[in-house]
C-alpha positions as CSV (number, residue, x, y, z in Angstrom):
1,X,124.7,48.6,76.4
2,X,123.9,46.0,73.3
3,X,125.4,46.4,70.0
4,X,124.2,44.8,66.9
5,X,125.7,44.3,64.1
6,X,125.1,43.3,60.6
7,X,127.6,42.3,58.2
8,X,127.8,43.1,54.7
9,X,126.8,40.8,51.6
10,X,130.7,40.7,50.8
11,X,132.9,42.7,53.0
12,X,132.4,45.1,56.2
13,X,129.9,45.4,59.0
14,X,127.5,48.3,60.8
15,X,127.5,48.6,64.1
16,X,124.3,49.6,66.0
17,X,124.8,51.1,69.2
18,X,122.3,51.6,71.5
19,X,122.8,54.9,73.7
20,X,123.0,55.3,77.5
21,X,119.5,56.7,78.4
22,X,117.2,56.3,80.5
23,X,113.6,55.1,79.5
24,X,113.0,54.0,75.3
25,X,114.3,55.5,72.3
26,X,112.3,54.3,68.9
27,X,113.7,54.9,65.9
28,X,111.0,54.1,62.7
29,X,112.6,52.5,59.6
30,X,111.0,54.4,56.4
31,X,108.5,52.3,54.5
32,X,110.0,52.8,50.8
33,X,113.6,52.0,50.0
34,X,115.9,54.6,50.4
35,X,118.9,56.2,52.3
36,X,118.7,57.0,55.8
37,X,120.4,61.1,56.4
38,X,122.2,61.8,59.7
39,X,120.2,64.9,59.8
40,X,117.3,65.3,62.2
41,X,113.6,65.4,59.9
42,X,113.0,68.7,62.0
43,X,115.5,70.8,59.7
44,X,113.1,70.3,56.7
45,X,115.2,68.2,54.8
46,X,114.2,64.8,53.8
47,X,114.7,61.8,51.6
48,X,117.5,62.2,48.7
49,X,116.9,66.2,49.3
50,X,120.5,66.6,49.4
51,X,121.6,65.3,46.3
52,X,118.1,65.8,44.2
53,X,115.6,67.7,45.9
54,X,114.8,70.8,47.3
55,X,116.2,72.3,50.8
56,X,113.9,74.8,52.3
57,X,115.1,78.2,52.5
58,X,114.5,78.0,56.3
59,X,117.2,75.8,56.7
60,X,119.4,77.9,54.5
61,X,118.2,76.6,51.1
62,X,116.9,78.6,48.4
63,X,113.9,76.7,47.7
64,X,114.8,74.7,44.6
65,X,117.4,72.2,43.7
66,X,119.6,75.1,41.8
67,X,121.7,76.4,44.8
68,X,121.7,79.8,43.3
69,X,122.4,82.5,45.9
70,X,123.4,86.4,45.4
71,X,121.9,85.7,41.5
72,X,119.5,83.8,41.5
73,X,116.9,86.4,40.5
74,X,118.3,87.3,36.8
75,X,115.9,90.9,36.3
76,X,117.7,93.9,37.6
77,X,116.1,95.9,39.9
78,X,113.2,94.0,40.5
79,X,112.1,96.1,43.4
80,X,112.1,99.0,41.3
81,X,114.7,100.7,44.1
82,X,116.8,102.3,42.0
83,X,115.7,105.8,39.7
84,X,118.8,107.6,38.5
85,X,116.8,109.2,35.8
86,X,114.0,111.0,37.1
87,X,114.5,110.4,40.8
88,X,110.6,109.3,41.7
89,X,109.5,111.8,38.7
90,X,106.7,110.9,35.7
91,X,107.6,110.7,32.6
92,X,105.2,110.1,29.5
93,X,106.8,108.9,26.8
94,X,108.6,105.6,26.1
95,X,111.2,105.2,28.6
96,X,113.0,104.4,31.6
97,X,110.8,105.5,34.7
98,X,113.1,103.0,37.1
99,X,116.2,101.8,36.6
100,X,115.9,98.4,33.7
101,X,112.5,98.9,32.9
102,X,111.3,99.8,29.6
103,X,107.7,101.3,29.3
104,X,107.4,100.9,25.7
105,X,104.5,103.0,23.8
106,X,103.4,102.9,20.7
107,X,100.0,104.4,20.0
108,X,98.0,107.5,20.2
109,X,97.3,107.5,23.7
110,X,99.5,108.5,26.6
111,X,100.9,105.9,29.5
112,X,102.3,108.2,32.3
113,X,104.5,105.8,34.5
114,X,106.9,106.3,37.2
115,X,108.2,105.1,40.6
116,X,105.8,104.6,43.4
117,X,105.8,104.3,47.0
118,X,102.6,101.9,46.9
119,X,103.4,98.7,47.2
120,X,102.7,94.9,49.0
121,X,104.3,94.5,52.0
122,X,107.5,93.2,51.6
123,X,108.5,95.4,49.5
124,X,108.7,99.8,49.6
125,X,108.6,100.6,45.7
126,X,106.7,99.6,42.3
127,X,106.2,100.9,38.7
128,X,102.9,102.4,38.4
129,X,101.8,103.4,34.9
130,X,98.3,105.7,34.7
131,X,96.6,106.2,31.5
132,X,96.6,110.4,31.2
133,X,95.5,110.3,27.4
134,X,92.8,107.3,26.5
135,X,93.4,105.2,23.3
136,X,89.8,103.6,23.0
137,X,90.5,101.5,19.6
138,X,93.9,100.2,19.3
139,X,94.8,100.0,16.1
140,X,96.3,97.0,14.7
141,X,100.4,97.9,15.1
142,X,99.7,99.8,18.5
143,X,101.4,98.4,21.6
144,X,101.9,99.5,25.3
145,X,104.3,97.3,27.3
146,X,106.7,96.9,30.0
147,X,109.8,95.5,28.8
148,X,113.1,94.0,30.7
149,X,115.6,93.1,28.3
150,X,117.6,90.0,30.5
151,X,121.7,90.2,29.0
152,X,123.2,87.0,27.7
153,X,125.6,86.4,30.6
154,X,123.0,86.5,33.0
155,X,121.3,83.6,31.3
156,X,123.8,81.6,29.9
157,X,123.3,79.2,31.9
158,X,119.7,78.3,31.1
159,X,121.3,76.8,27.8
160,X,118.3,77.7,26.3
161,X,118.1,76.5,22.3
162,X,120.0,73.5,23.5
163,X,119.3,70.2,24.1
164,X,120.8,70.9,28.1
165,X,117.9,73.9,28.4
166,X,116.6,74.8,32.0
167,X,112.9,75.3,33.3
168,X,112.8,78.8,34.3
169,X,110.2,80.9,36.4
170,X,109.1,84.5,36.2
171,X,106.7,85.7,39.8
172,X,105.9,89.3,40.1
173,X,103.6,91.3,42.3
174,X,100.7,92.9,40.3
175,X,97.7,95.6,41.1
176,X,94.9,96.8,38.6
177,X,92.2,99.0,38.3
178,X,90.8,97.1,36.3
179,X,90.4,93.1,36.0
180,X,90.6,90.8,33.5
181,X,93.8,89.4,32.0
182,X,96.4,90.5,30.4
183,X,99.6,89.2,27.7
184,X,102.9,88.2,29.1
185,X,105.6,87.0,26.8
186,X,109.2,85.6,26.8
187,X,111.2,85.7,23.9
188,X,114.8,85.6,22.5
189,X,116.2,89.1,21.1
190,X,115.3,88.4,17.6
191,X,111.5,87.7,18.3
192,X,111.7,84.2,16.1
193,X,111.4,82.3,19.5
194,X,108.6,83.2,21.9
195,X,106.7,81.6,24.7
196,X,103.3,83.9,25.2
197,X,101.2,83.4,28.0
198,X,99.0,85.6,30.6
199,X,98.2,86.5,33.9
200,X,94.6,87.4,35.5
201,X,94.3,90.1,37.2
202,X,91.2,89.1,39.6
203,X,90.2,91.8,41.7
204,X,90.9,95.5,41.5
205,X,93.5,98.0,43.2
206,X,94.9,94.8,44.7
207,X,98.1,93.5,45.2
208,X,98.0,89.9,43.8
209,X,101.3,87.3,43.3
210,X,102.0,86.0,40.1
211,X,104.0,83.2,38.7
212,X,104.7,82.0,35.2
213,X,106.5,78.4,34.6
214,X,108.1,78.3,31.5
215,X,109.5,75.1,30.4
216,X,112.7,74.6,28.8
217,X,113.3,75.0,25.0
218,X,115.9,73.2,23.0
219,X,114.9,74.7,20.2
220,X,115.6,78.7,18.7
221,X,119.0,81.1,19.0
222,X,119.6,82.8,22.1
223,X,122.3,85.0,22.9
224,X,124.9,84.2,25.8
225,X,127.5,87.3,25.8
226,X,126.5,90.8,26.6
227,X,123.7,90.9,23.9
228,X,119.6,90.5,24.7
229,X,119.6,86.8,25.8
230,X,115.9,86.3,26.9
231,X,113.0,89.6,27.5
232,X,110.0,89.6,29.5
233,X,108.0,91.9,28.1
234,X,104.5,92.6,30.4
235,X,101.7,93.5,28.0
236,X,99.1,96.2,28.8
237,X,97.6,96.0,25.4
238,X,98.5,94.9,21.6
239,X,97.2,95.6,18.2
240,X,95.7,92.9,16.2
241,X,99.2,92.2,14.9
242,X,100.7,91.0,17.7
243,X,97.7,88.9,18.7
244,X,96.9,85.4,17.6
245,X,99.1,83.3,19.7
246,X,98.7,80.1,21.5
247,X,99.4,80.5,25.0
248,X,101.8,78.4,27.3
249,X,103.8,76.9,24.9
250,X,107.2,77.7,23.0
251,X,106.7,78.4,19.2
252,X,108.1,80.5,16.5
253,X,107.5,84.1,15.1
254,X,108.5,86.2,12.4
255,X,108.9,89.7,13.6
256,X,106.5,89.4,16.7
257,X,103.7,88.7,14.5
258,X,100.3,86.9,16.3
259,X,103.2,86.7,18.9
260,X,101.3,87.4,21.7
261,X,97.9,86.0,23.4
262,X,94.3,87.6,22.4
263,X,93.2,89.6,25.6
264,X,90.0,91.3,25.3
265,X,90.7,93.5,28.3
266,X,92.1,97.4,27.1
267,X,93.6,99.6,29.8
268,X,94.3,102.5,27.2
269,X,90.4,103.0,27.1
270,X,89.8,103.9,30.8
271,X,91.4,107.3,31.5
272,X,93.3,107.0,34.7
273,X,93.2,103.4,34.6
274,X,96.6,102.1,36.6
275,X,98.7,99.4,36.4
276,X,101.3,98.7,38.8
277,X,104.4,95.6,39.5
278,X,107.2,95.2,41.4
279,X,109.0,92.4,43.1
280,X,109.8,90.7,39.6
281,X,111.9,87.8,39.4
282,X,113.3,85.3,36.6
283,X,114.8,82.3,38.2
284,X,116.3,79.3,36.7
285,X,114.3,75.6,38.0
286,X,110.3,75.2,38.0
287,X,109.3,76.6,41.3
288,X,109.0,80.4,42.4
289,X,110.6,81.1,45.6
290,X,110.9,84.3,47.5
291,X,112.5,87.5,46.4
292,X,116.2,87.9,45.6
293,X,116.7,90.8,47.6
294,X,120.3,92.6,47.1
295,X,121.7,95.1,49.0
296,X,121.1,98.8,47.6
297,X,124.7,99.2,46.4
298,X,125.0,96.3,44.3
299,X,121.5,96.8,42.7
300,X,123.0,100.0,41.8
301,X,126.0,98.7,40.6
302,X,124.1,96.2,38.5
303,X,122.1,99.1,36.7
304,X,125.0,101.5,35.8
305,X,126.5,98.9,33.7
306,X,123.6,99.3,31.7
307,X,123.0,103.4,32.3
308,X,124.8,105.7,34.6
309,X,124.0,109.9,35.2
310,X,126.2,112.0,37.1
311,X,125.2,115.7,38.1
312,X,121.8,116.9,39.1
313,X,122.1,117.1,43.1
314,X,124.0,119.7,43.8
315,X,124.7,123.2,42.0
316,X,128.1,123.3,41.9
317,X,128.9,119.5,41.7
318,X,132.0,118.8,40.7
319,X,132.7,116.3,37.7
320,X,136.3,115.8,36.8
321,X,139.4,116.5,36.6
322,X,141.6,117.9,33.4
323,X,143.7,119.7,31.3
324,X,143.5,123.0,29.5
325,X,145.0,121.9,25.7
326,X,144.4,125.4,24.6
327,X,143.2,128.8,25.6
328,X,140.2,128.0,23.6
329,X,139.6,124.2,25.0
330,X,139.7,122.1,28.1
331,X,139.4,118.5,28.2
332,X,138.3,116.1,31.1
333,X,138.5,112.3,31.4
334,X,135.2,110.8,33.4
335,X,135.6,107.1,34.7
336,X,132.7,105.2,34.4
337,X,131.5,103.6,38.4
338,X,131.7,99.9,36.9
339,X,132.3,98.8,32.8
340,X,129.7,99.2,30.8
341,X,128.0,96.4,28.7
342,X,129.1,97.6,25.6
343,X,130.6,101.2,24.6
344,X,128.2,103.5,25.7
345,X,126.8,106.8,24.5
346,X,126.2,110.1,26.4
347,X,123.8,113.1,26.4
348,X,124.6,116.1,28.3
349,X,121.8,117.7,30.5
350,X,121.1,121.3,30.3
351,X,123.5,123.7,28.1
352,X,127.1,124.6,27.9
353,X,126.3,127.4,29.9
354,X,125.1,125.0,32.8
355,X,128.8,123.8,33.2
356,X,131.7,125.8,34.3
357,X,135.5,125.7,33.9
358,X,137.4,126.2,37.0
359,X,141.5,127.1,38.0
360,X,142.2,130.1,39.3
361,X,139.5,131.5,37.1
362,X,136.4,130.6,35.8
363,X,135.4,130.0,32.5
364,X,131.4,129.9,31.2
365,X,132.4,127.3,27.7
366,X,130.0,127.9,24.8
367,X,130.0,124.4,23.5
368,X,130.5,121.3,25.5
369,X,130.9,117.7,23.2
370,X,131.1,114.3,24.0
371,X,133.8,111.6,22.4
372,X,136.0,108.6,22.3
373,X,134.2,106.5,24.3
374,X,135.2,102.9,25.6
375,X,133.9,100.6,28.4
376,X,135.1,101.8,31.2
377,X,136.1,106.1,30.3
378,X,135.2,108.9,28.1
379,X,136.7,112.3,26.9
380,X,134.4,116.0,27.5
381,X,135.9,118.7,25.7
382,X,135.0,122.1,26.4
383,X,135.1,125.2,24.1
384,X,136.3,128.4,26.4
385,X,138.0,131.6,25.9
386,X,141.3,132.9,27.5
387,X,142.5,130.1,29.1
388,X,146.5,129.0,29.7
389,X,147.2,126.4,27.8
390,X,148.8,123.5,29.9
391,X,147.2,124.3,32.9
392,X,145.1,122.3,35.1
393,X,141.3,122.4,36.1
394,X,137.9,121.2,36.7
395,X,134.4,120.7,35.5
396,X,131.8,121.2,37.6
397,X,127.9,122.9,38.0
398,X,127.6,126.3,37.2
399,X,125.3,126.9,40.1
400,X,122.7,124.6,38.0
401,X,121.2,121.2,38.6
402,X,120.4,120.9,35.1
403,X,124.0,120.5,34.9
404,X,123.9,116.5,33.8
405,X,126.0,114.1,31.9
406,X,123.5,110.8,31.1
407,X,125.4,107.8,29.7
408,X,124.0,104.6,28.4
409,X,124.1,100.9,27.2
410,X,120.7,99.9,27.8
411,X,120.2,96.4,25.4
């Protein structure tokens, strides 16, 4: 075996050792200047692709040169998976119909949207809206939109408004009845920094893939702590208002004004008209890659901090423990599954007379209130009749699912 070796221009030498086999090995110098990897060009990764490219996500990569993994998409529940509020049902008003996702009316017509088992494969959920009430001529400050407000922390590091701001990418899975195009926008949380843009939807009641590449902006405010940091909001239609704006590029608004792009195309005047996503993702760099899929349990996890309900699936579910303070009150602490963004605020499903008080007897209360609320607990206090005071107890379902506590800290 022959060894060649070349020295240095000032110090030290490589060694080139030719193996032990049988027949002719050829090695082929690249034609450009650069470093030679130890790695094999059958992994997929090539040239300086360590340091400054991409590895494929193949080969254990994710696709870009970020490295994110476990959050690297920043929209919650993307795959529309979780529904504590209405569990798969309609609703038609502006609201929450999964988990994160706004619909957002403002008009006389009526946008019906909940969770759906129809979607592209891949995926087993989306949001599917369905116009019940028709709103032929949208008057100038009428809207209907699906909005995700993105927190602060989850996009801090885009160091957007600074002069170290990332490229970032929103993809989403879309079906229409109808084609034609239609507004997307990305904005801080005051609405005085907004890049408009638009997809085309280009044939009807089918699944199409959409991406958006939004470059960076060192310009504008936007919020890094547990406040509205950056909000995709997915246009169906907008008054004349909102419209004016020049697409693909950043600019500045005053209160959302010509904010977003002209679209001729209105949804609102075709009754039963549908429009349907799912699979959405914003991820920092300049090139989509595939879905950021998290296990069921942390994708709920994610969406309590924001909203959490407890009661509704059993009659008598039990809710907490506590204390009777008097014969004419009982008080129960609840602990919140994860913290909450910010102190939260609570509704309580159903009446008093939904919930019971339990020991060794069983009290129906006549007023049930809410208080004292922090990150992580809060009090319910109960108004009952002949009780012991000091004695123990519990809240649960007085043979009632509409026995529900709902508490939220949606941005």
């Amino acid at each position: 075996m022959a060894d060649i070796v070349v020295n240095g221009n000032t110090s030290g030498a490589v060694t080139l050792s030719a193996p032990a086999v049988a027949g002719t090995v050829t090695v082929t110098l690249p034609s450009t200047t650069g470093t030679m990897l130890t790695t094999a060009s059958s992994t997929g990764i090539s040239g300086s692709a360590i340091s400054s490219g991409t590895v494929a996500e193949a080969y254990g990569g994710t696709g870009t040169s970020t490295g994110y993994y476990g959050f690297k998409n920043r929209i919650i529940n993307g795959a529309m998976v979780i529904d504590q509020r209405n569990a798969g049902a309609s609703i038609a008003v502006t609201g929450y119909p999964v988990d994160r996702f706004l619909v957002d009316i403002s008009g006389t017509g009526v946008l019906t949207s909940q969770r759906s088992t129809d979607a592209p494969a891949g995926f087993t959920n989306s949001l599917l809206t369905t116009v019940t009430t028709i709103d032929s001529s949208i008057g100038a400050a009428e809207y209907y939109q699906i909005v995700q407000p993105v927190e602060g922390f989850n996009v801090a590091d885009f160091n957007l408004g600074t002069a170290n701001a990332s490229a970032f990418v929103v993809s989403f899975w879309v079906k229409a009845s109808q084609t034609g195009t239609y507004p997307v926008q990305l904005a801080n949380s005051n609405g005085n920094r907004c890049y408009p843009t638009t997809i085309t939807v280009n044939a009807s009641a089918t699944w199409e893939y959409k991406t958006i590449s939004v470059p960076a902006t060192t310009a504008g405010t936007f919020n890094t702590t547990n406040g509205q940091g950056l909000t995709l909001r997915i246009g169906i239609v907008y008054g004349s208002n909102f419209n004016g704006a020049t697409t693909n590029a950043w600019a500045n608004f005053t209160a959302f004004a010509s904010s977003f792009p002209t679209t001729t195309n209105n949804m609102m005047a075709t009754l039963n008209a549908t429009l349907q996503i799912t699979g959405v993702q914003l991820e920092k760099g300049s090139t989509a890659t595939s879905f950021d899929y998290r296990p069921y349990g942390t994708e709920l996890q994610l969406c309590q901090r924001y909203f959490y309900t407890i009661g509704g699936t059993n009659s008598f579910e039990l809710f907490a423990m506590g204390v009777m303070q008097t014969s004419t009150n009982a008080e129960f602490i609840f602990n919140m599954p994860v913290t909450m963004r910010s102190s939260p605020t609570a509704t309580i499903g159903g009446t008093a007379a939904n919930f019971a008080v339990t020991n060794n007897s069983t009290f129906t209360p006549s007023l049930i209130s809410l208080d004292i609320f922090a990150l992580n607990t809060f009090r319910l206090s109960a108004t009952i009749s002949g009780a012991t005071a000091g004695n123990g107890g519990y809240l649960r379902a007085n043979s009632s699912l509409s026995a529900k506590i709902n508490v939220t800290a949606e941005l």
